[in-house]
N, C-alpha and C positions, 0 to 999 in steps of 0.2 A: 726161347726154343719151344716151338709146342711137338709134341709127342703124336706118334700115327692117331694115337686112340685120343685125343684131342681133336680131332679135324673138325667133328661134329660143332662142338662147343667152339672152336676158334671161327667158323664161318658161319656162326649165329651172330660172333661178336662182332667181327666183320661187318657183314650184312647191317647189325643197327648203328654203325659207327658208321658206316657210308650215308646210313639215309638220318643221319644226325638225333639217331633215337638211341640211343646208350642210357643205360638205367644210371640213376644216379650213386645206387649201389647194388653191387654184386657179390653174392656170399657165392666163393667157389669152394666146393666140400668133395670129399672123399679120402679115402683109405691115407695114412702117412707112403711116402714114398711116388705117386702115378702123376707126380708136374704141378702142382698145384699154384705153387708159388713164382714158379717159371712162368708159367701163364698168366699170372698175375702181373709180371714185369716185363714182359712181352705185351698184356694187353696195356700195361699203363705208358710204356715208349711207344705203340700206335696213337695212344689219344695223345700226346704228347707231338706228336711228330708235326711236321708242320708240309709235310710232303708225302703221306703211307703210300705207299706202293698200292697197285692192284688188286694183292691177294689179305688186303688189309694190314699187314706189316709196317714197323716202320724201317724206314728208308737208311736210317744208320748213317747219314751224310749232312743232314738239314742241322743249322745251327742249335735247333732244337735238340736234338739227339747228340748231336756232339756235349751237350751243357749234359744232358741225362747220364751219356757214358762216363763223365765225368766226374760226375754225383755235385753237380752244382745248379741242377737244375731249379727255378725259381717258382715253380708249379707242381712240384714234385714230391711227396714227403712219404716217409715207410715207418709206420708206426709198431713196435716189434719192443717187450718188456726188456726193461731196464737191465742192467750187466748184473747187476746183483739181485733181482728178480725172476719173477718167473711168471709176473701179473703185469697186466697192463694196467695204472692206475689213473688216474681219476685227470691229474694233473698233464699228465699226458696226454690226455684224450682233449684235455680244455688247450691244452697249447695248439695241437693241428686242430683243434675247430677256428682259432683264432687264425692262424694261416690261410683257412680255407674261405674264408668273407674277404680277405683281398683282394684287390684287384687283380685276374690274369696278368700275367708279362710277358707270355709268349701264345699262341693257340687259341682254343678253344677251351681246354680242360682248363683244370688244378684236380691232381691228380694223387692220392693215399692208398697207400699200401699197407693192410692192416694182417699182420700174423706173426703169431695165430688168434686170430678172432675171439678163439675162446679160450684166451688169455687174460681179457678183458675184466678187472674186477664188476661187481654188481652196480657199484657207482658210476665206473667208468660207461659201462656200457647203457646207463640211464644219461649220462651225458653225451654221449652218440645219437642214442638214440633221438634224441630233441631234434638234431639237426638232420635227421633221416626223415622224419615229419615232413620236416618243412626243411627241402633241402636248398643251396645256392644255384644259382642259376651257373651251369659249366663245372660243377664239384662232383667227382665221380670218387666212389670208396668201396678199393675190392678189399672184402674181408675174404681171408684165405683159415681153412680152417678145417682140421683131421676129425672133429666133436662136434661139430655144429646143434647138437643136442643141448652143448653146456652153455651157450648162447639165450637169453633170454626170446622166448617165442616174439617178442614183441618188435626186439631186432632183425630176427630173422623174417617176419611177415613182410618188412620193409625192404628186403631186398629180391632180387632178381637172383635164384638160386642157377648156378650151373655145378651137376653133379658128372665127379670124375669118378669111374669106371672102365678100367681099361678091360679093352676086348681081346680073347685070348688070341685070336690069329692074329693082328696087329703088333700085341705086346710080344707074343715068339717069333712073329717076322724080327721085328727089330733087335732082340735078344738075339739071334740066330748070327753069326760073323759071316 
């Protein structure tokens, strides 16, 4: 779902998804609560899709998106601290690097869903970070994240920041029944 006060940001994404420039990562930041995450799994079922619609969406029909809706998609992974955590650790972060030098199985992407970003312990996030360097060819990593402060500057230089801010007439358009 993206939000009124989202348009900006979802048709920048758009835009480098059609002309096959999508950053290899993306730290989307702002306040808890304004989609962050939404948008995160919105943008990662268009790179995923194997059919986006027009307005850059995905299409919600294509065997690709059937597998996503499903949660068995083969390109697809949400990296999000452990049940009895509250850190993203180390071992974790080495597991989807290793996921993400596979080969595709469907698309274009292979596609990580990382929140909150700055959840990430200081190892973990130096393990991330190697592979933001030097990233795989078709591996996109939205970091979603309320702190992006608590993020190592070194990971955050490496991504393509989109900052959520919701605009008041939009946010009370849509509040409004």
């Amino acid at each position: 779902m993206i939000y009124p006060w989202q348009v900006r940001q979802w048709q920048q994404f758009a835009q480098a998804r059609a002309q096959a420039r999508v950053a290899h990562a993306l730290l989307l930041t702002g306040m808890p609560g304004v989609g962050k995450l939404e948008f995160a799994h919105a943008a990662a079922a268009a790179l995923l899709c194997l059919q986006p619609r027009a307005d850059g969406h995905a299409c919600d029909t294509c065997r690709a998106c059937e597998l996503r809706a499903a949660g068995t998609h083969p390109d697809h992974a949400v990296l999000t601290p452990e049940e009895d955590s509250d850190s993203i650790k180390i071992d974790q972060v080495r597991g989807v690097l290793e996921f993400m030098v596979l080969t595709r199985h469907l698309g274009h992407y292979k596609v990580v869903v990382i929140h909150p970003a700055d959840a990430l312990l200081v190892n973990a996030a130096n393990a991330l970070l190697k592979t933001l360097e030097e990233p795989v060819p078709g591996a996109v990593f939205l970091l979603v994240s309320a702190r992006p402060g608590r993020l190592p500057a070194t990971v955050r230089s490496r991504c393509q920041q989109l900052a959520f801010l919701p605009a008041r007439g939009p946010a009370l358009s849509w509040l409004t029944p």
